[in-house]
N, C-alpha and C positions, 0 to 999 in steps of 0.2 A: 651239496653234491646232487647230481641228477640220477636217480636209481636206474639200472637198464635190467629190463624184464629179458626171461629166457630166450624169447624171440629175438629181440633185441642184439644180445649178444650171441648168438648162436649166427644171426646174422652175419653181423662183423665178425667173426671169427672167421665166417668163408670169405668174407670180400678180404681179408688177409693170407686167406690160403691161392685165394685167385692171384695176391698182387705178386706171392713168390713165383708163382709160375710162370706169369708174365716176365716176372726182373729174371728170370732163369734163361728166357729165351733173350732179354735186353743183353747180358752178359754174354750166354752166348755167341749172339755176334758181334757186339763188341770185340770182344776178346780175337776170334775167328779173322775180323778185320786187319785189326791191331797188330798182330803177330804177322803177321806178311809181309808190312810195312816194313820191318825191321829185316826178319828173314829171307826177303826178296833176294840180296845176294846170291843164297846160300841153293835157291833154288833155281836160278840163272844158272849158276855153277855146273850145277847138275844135270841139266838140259842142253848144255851148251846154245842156250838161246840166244836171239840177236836181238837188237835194241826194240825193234818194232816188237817180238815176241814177248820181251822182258816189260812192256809198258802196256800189253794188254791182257796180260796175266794181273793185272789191278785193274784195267781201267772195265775187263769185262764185266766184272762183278759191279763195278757202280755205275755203270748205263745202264743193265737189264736190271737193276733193283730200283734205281730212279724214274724209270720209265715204267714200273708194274707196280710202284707201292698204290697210286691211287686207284689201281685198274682191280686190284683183288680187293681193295676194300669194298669196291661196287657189288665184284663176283660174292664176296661172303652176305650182302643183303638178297643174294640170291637163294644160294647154298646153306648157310649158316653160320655164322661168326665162328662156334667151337671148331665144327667140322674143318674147315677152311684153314685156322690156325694151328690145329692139331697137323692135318696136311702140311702144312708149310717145317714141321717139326719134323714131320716124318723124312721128306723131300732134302731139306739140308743135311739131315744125319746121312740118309745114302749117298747125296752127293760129295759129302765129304770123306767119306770109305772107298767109296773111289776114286776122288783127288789124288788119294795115297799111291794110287794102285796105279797112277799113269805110267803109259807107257813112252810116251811122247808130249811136248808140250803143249800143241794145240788140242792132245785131249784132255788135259790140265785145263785148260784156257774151256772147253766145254763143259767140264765138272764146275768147274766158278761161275759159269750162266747160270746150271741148276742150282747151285748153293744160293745166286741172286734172287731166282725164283720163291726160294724157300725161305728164306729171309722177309721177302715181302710180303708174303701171305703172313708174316709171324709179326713183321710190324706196323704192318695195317690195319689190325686188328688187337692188338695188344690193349691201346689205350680204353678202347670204343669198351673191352672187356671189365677192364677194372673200372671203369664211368657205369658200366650195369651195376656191379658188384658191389660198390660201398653205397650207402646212404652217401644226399648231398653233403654234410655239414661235416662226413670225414674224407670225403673226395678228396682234396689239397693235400691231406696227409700220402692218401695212397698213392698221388701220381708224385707227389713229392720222395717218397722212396723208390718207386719205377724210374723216374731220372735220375734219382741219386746214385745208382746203379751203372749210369754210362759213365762217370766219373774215376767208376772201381774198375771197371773193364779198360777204359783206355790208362788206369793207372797201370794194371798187369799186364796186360797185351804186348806190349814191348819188348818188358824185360822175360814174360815167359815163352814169347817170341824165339828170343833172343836165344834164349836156355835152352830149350828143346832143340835148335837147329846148330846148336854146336853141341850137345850129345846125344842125344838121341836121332840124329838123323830129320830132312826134311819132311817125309812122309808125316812123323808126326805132329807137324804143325797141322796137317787136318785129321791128321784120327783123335787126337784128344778132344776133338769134338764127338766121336761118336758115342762114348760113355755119358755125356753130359746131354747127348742129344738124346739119347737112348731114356733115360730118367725123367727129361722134361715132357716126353711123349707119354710114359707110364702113367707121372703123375696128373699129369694136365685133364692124358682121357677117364684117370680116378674121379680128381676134384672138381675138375669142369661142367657145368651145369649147362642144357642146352637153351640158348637165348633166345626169347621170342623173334620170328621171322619180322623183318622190316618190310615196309611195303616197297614191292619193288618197282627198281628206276631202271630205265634201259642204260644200259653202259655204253660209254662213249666210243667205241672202236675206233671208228676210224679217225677222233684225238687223238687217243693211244698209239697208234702205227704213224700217225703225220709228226707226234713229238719224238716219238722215238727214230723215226728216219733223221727228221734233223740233228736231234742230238749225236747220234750217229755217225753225221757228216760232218759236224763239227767237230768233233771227238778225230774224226780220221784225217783231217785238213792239221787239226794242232800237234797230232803225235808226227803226220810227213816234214812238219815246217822245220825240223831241228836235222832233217838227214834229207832231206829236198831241197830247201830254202822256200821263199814266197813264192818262187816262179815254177813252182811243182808242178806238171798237171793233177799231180793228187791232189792239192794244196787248193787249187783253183777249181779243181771239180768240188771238190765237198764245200768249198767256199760259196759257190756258186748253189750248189744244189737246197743250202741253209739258205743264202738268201731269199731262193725262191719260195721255200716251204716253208716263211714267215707270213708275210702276206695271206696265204691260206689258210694256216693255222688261227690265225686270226677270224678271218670269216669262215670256219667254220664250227668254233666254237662261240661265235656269237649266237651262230643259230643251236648249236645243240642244248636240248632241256637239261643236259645234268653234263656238264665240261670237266675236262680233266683239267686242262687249263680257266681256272676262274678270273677271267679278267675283270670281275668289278674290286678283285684284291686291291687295284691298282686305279681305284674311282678317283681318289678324293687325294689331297696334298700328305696328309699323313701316311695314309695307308701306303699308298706310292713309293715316298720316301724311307719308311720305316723297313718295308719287306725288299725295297730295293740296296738298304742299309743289312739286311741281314742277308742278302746274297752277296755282296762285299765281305762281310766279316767272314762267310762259311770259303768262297774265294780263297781269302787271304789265307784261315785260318788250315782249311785240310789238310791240304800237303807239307805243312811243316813237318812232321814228327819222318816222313818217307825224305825228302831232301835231307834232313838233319843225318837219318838214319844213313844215306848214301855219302853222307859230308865225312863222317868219321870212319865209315868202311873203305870208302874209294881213296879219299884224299889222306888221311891217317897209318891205315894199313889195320884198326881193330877190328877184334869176330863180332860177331852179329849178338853174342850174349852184350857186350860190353859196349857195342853201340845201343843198344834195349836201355841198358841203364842211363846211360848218356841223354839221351829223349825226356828222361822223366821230369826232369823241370815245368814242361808243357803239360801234360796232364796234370803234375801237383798243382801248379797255378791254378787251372781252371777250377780241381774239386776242393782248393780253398774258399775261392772269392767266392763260389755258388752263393754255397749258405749265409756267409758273412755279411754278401749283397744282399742275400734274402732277408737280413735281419734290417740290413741298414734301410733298404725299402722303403720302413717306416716313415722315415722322416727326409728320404731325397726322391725327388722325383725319378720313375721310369725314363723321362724323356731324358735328365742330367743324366745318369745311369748308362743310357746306351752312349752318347754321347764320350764319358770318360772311356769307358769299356774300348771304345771304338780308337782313342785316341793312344789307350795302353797298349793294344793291339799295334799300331802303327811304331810305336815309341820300341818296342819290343824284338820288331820285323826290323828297325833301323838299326840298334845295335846290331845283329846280325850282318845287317846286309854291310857295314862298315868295319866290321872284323874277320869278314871270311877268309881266313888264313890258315894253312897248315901248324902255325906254330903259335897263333892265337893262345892265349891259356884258358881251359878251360871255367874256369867262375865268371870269367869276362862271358862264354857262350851262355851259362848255366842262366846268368841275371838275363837276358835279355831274351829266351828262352822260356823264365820263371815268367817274365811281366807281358811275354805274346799271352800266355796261359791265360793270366789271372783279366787281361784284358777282355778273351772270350769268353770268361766264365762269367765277368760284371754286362760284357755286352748281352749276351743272351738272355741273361735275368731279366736286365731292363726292357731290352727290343720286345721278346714276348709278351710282356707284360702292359706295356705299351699299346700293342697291336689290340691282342686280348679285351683290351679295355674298353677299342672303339667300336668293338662289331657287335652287334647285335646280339643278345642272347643265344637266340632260335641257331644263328649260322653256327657258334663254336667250331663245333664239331667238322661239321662239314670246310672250312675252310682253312682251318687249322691243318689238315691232309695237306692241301696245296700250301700252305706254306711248308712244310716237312720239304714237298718234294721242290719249292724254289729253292731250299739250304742242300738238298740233295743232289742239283743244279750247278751249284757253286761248286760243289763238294767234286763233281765227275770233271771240269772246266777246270780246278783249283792242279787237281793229279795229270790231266793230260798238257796242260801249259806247264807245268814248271818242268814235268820232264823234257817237255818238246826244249824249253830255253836251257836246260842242264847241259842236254846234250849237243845242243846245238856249238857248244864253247869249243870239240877235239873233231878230229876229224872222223869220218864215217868208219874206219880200222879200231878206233878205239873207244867206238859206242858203248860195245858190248862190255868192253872191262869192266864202263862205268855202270852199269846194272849189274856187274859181277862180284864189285866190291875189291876188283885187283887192279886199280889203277897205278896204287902207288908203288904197285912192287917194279911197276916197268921203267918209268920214266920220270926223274924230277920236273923236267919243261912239261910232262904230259899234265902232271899236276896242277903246277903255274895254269896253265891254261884252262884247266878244270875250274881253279878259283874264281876265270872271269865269269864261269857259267854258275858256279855260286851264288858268284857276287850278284850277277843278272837274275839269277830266280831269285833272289831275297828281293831285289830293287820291282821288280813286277809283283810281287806279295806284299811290299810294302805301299806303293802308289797303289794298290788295289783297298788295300786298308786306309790310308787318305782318305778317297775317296768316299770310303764306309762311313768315314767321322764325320765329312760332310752331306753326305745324305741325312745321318743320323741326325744331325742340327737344324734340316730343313724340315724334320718330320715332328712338326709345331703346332699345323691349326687340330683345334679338339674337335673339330664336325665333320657327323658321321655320315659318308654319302647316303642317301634316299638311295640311291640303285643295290644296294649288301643288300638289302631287306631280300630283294631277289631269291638270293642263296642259301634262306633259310626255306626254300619249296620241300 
């Protein structure tokens, strides 16, 4: 046995108390996320909101979160990592006290930008915190319980989702965050210790505003195409406005010293392949658990608790394989890893998309549901691990961000595409039901017709996971481009 001296352990004992803090605010929004998926209904309901309303009461929160996580990791090597992420605790907790309090839906639809804002600053800097905090040789443990964490949150989220918005009322789908928020703020400005100032880099602004415009237009082009068609001029303006502000994005982040978009991610055959494999898989994988959730309220006629329960297949999947994969590791390679992962993901999305049926049984949805899960929980192992392995030491940290935010990418593309294709199946009169959860009280043929739009977001989740398996297969050669070295500046 190796003795550990007072320092020692007194050490570790706070990189422990750090790593709860962190997994306090990973849960946090997890959970925050998660329950809306499901509860979405119930707060359409409420609002009497209309389809466009009802799709960007989600999609607001994952544009301004995917678009500021890299931008406030810059601000905290300004500011200060605790400072910054305590801010981001404080920020979600108000914003979510008055999510409760809306009076109307677009100031709902404002309190979910600030909750995005405060989420970023919270997961921007979360990791960077517990990477101070432990000694190297028990880092892997500490970030390995800080993920292990998103597993628990998307396991409850659902169902307490679900619980809370059939008795308690919608409102408190956001204020049970403000006790939990209120605690992680106490404890964090207790136990947190302030981090030596990084030397600072100028931040990329106007990346920041060029990605987010696009995403934006893209975002606004795919939720018109389901109540427009292709020939929208919405549809064709933001089509149009992404096309243009590719190109530029481009050259201008070749020139900026520190990019929000790092394109040497994307040098060399693996890295390419691999990160372009895990924006398939995050794609395919997001909006499952929101479709699923809207399959059994719209087309079924159950509450939002018992569509909660209904979902769970997909997160147990996932916080099975984690670990298992994590063990099996040992002796299969990352690149086989992402590969199967990728292919159980698609095998998974297919049952579904070939059973979407109101009278379906459910163990036929549960299996196919289970094995989407366990597909992204084996892909993820492997892809990270993968990627991880070819970059350079020095970058880690730094390029690991830009990967979050390409999975983050997928994630905002994965919820405004299936809703645009959901909705696109009934006619513009009966959008709204379908983000209400009352489809099936009105009309049998409404429904039939609903299943084509099912059937159609499984079929586009599923060919988008295809795809993921084969990228995943091309992402082969082990050499590390010469130009990564860059992004260790």
């Amino acid at each position: 046995m190796v003795a550990v001296t007072p320092r020692e352990g007194s050490s570790l004992r706070y990189a422990w108390q750090v790593c709860a803090v962190t997994s306090l605010g990973l849960v946090l929004i997890g959970i925050a996320g998660s329950t809306l998926n499901v509860a979405l209904p119930t707060v359409v309901r409420h609002f009497h909101a209309d389809a466009m309303e009802s799709s960007w009461i989600l999609l607001s929160f994952l544009l301004v979160n995917t678009a500021s996580v890299v931008f406030f990791g810059r601000v905290a090597d300004l500011l200060g990592r605790r400072e910054v992420y305590l801010a981001g605790f404080a920020l979600f907790t108000v914003a979510s006290l008055l999510a409760g309090l809306s009076p109307d839906v677009w100031f709902l639809i404002a309190m979910r930008v600030l909750q995005a804002v405060g989420a970023a600053m919270i997961l921007a800097n979360g990791t960077v915190i517990i990477t101070d905090a432990f000694p190297p040789e028990k880092l892997s443990q500490g970030m390995g319980v800080y993920f292990g964490v998103m597993s628990v949150a998307q396991l409850a989220g659902p169902t307490v989702g679900g619980l809370i918005a059939e008795t308690a009322g919608w409102q408190w789908i956001f204020w049970v965050n403000v006790p939990a928020g209120l605690i992680a703020l106490a404890v964090g400005a207790v136990i947190l210790r302030k981090m030596p100032k990084q030397p600072k880099e100028p931040v990329d602004a106007l990346g920041n505003i060029l990605v987010f415009a696009a995403m934006s237009a893209a975002l606004l082009a795919l939720n018109e195409t389901g109540t427009g068609g292709l020939t929208s001029p919405v549809v064709l303006a933001g089509a149009g406005v992404f096309l243009a502000l590719l190109p530029l994005i481009v050259l201008v982040e070749r020139r900026a010293s520190n990019p929000v978009m790092r394109l040497q991610l994307f040098a060399g055959r693996l890295l390419a392949c691999a990160n372009l494999a895990s924006f398939c898989n995050s794609l395919a994988r997001s909006a499952l658990v929101l479709v699923v959730a809207l399959y059994f309220q719209a087309a079924r006629g159950v509450d939002a608790f018992e569509a909660g329960l209904s979902v769970l297949p997909v997160p147990i999947g996932l916080g099975v394989a984690s670990p298992l994969v994590g063990v099996l590791g040992r002796w299969v390679s990352p690149y086989a890893l992402s590969i199967g992962g990728a292919t159980l993901s698609a095998v998974g999305l297919g049952t579904l998309m070939l059973t979407a049926d109101p009278a379906t049984p459910y163990w036929l949805i549960a299996i196919g549901l289970f094995v989407a899960g366990c597909g992204s929980g084996t892909f993820l192992t492997g892809n990270t691990t993968q990627v991880m392995q070819a970059l350079p030491t020095g970058s880690l940290g730094v390029v690991n961000g830009f990967r979050v935010m390409i999975m983050n990418v997928g994630m905002v593309i994965s919820v405004g595409l299936s809703l645009s294709v959901l909705s696109a199946s009934v006619g513009p009169e009966l959008r709204a039901q379908v983000y209400a959860g009352t489809l099936s009280k009105l009309s049998p043929v409404a429904v039939e017709q609903l299943m084509g739009g099912f059937q159609r977001a499984y079929g586009v989740l599923f060919a988008v996971a295809v795809a993921g398996a084969v990228l995943a297969a091309f992402a082969r050669s082990q050499r590390t481009p010469a130009s990564l070295d860059s992004t260790s500046r």
